[in-house]
C-alpha positions in Angstrom: 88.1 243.0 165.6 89.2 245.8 163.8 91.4 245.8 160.5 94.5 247.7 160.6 95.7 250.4 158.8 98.5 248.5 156.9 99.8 250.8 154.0 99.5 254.4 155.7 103.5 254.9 155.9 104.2 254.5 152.2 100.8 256.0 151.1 101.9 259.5 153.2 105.3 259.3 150.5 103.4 258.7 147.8 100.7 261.3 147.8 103.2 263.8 149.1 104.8 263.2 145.5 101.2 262.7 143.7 100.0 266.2 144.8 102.9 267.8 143.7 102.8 266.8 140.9 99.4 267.3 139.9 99.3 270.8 141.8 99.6 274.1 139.8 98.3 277.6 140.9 96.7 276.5 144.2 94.7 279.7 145.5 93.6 279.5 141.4 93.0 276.5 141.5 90.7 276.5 144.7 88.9 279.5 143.4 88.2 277.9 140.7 87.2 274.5 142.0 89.7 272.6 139.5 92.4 270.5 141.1 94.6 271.6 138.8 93.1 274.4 136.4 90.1 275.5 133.9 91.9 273.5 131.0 92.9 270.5 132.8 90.8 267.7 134.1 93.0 265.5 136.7 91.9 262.0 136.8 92.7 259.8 139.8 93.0 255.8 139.1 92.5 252.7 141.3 96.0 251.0 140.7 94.5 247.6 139.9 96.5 246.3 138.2 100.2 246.7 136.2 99.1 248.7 132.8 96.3 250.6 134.3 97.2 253.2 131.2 96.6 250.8 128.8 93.4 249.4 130.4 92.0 253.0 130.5 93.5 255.1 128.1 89.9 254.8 125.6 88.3 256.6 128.2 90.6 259.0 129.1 90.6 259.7 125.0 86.6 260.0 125.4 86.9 262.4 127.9 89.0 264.6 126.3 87.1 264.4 122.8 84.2 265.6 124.4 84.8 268.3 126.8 87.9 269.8 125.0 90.5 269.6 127.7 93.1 267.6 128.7 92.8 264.7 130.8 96.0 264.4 133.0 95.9 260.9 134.4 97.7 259.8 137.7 98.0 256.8 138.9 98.3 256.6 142.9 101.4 253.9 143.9 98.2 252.7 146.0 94.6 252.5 146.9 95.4 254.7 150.4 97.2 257.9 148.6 94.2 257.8 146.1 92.2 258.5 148.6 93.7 260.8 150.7 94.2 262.6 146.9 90.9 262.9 146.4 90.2 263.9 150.2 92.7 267.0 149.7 90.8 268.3 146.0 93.4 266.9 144.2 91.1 265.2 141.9 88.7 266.2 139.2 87.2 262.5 137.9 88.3 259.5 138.6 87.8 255.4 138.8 87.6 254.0 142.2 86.2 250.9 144.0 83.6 251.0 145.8 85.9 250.6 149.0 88.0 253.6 147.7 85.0 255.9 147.2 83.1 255.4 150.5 86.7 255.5 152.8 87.4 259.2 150.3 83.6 259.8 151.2 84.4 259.4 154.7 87.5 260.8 154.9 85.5 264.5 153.5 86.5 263.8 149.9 83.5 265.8 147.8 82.7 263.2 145.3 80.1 262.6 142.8 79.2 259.0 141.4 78.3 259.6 137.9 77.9 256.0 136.7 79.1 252.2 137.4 80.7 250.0 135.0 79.1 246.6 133.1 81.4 244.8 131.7 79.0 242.8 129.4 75.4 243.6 127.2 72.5 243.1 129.1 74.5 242.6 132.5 73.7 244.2 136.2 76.4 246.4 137.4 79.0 245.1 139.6 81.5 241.9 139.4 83.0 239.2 141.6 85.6 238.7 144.5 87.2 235.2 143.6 88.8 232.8 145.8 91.3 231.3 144.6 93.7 228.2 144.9 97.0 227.2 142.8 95.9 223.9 140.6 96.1 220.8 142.5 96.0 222.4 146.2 94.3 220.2 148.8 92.4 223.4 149.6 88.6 223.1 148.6 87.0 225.9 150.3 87.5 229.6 152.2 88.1 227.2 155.4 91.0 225.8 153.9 92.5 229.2 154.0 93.3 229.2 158.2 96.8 228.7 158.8 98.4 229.9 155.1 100.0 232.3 153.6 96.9 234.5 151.7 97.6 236.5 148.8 95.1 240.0 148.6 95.7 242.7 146.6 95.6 245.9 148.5 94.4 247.0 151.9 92.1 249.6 150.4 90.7 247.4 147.8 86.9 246.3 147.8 87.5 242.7 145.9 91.1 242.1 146.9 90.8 242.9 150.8 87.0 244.1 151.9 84.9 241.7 150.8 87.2 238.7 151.1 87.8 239.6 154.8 84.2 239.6 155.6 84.1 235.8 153.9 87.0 234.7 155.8 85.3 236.2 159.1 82.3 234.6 158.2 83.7 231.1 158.7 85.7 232.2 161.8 88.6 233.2 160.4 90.7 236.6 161.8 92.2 237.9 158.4 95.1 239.1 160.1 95.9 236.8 163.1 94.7 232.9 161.8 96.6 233.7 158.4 99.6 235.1 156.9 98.4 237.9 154.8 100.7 239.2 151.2 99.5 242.4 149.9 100.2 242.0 146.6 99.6 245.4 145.2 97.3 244.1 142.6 94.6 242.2 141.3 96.8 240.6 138.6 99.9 240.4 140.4 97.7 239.1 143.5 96.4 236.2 140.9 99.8 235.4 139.6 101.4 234.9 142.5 98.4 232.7 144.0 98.9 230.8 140.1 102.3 230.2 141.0 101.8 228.6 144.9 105.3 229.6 145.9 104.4 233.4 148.0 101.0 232.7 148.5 98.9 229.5 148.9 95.9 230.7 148.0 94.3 234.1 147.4 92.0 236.8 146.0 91.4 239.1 142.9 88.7 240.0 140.7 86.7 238.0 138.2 88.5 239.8 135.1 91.6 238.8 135.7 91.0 235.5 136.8 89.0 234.2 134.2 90.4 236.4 131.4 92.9 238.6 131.1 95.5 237.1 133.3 95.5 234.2 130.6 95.3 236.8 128.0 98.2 238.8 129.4 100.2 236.0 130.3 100.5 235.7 134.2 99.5 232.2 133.9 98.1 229.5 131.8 93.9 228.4 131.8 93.5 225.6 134.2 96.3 227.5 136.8 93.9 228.8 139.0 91.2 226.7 140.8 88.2 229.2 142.2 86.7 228.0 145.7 84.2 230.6 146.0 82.8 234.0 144.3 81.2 236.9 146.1 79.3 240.0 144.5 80.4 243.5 144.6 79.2 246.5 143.9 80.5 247.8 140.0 83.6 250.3 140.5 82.4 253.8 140.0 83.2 256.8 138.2 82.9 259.2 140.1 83.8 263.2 140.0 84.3 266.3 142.1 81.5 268.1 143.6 84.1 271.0 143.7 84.2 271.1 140.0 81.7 274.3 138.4 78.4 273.3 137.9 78.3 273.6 134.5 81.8 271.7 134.3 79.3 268.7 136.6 76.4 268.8 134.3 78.9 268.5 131.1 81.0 265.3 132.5 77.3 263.8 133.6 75.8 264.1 130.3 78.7 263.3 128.6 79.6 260.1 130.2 76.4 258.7 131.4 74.9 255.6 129.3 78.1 255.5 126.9 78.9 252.3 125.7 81.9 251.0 124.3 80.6 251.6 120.4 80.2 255.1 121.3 83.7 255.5 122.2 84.7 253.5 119.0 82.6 255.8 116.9 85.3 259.1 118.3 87.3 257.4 116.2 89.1 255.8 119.6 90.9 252.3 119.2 89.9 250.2 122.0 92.1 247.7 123.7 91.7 244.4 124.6 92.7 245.3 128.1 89.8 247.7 128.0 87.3 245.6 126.8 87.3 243.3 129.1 86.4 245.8 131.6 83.8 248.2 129.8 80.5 247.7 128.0 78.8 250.1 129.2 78.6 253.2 131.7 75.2 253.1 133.4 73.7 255.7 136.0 74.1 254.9 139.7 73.0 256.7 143.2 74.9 257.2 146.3 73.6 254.4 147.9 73.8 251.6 145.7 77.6 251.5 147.7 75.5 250.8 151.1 76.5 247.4 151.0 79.9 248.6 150.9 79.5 251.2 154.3 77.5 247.9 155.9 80.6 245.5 155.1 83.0 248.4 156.6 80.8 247.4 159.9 81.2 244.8 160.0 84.7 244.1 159.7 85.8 247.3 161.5 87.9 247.8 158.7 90.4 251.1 159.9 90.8 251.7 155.8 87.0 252.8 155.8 87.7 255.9 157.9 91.1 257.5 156.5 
């Protein structure tokens, strides 16, 4: 079967408004190889969730100390019109999923990985896709899911949508036709609404959220979410534009590789709580540490993974 295309239509608005608005001199800018120009640094983010800002704004803040430009940041409405951004040179760094990089990848987008997030000391790169149930639902496993109404977060998103159709397909479920899927539009908002058992009966967001900010934040209480099951994948990237010049490359490389969260902190940068729960540490990664992301697009036939 083949996954369709659900958010194209309103990702077309969207990026129609994000380009513009991140656009200057374009014959300067393509001659240059900026998306915007020599003293401006456009970075595109994965709208995971509500306050992406707030989650991200240490790093923005670190990017700025150290290379001495400004760090214009735009957050894309969702996960389709960041990638079609980044396909058109719109963007100059950025955080994706792995699902976002490898559809912009496919879709001709001239990105870089730089480095993979760990959220904690000592810890492999990458996180968890959770399954997840409202407290006391009669639903004890992925097979419980056939027949209700599933909350995910984003057709474009790795933890939210990829990897938790390829589980449901595993047990012979159809993600579109043997359940009723929500798009939430987030991780948190796809976890809150699973929390609350009224739009969704159960659902899927990443292990942050579920286990601690969505308490922290206040989307629900500890003990609202029950999780069934918990699936690797591969640590969001940073990744930026092969189109940037070289020297520009080997700045944001050198710069950003192997920082932790005390290097930040030591720029004098306050970190948020929000932000902490996401980054430790920025360790070095290869183009193909996402493989497992192209081999999951196989096998679900997913449309998203070939904008």
């Amino acid at each position: 079967m083949k996954l369709s295309k659900v958010a194209a239509a309103s990702a077309a608005a969207v990026l129609a408004l994000s380009l513009a608005a991140c656009s200057g001199d374009a014959s300067g800018a393509e001659s240059e190889g900026y998306a915007k120009d020599a003293d401006t640094l456009v970075m595109g983010m994965v709208p995971d969730q509500q306050s992406v800002e707030n989650n991200f704004q240490p790093l923005v803040d670190y990017i700025e100390e150290v290379t001495g430009k400004n760090v214009e940041l735009i957050e894309s409405a969702n996960y389709a019109a960041l990638v079609e951004a980044a396909i058109a040179g719109r963007i100059d760094i950025g955080s994706f999923s792995g699902f976002t990089f490898v559809a912009a990848q496919n879709g001709g987008a001239n990105l870089i990985p730089i480095g993979v997030t760990v959220t904690q000391e000592g810890e492999e790169p990458g996180y968890e896709s959770v399954a997840i149930v409202p407290a006391g639902s009669d639903i004890t496993s992925i097979e419980g899911f056939r027949g209700k109404n599933v909350c995910f977060v984003d057709p474009g998103s790795t933890s939210g949508y990829l990897y938790p159709s390829a589980e449901l397909l595993a047990v012979g479920i159809d993600p579109e036709t043997d359940i009723t899927p929500v798009f939430a539009g987030g991780h948190d908002a796809s976890a809150q609404k699973t929390a609350q058992g009224v739009e969704c009966d159960a659902g899927f967001a990443e292990d942050a959220v579920v286990d601690v900010t969505g308490v922290q934040q206040g989307l629900f209480a500890e003990g609202d979410l029950v999780s069934v099951n918990r699936t690797t994948v591969p640590g969001a990237p940073l990744v930026i534009s092969g189109n940037l010049p070289q020297d520009v490359q080997d700045e944001l490389t050198s710069s950003l590789q192997n920082i932790t969260r005390a290097d930040i902190e030591a720029k004098g940068i306050e970190i948020t709580e929000a932000f902490a729960a996401y980054f430790f540490e920025l360790v070095p990664v290869e183009d193909s540490y996402y493989d497992s992301v192209r081999l999951v697009c196989e096998q679900t036939g997913a449309a998203q993974c070939t904008p």
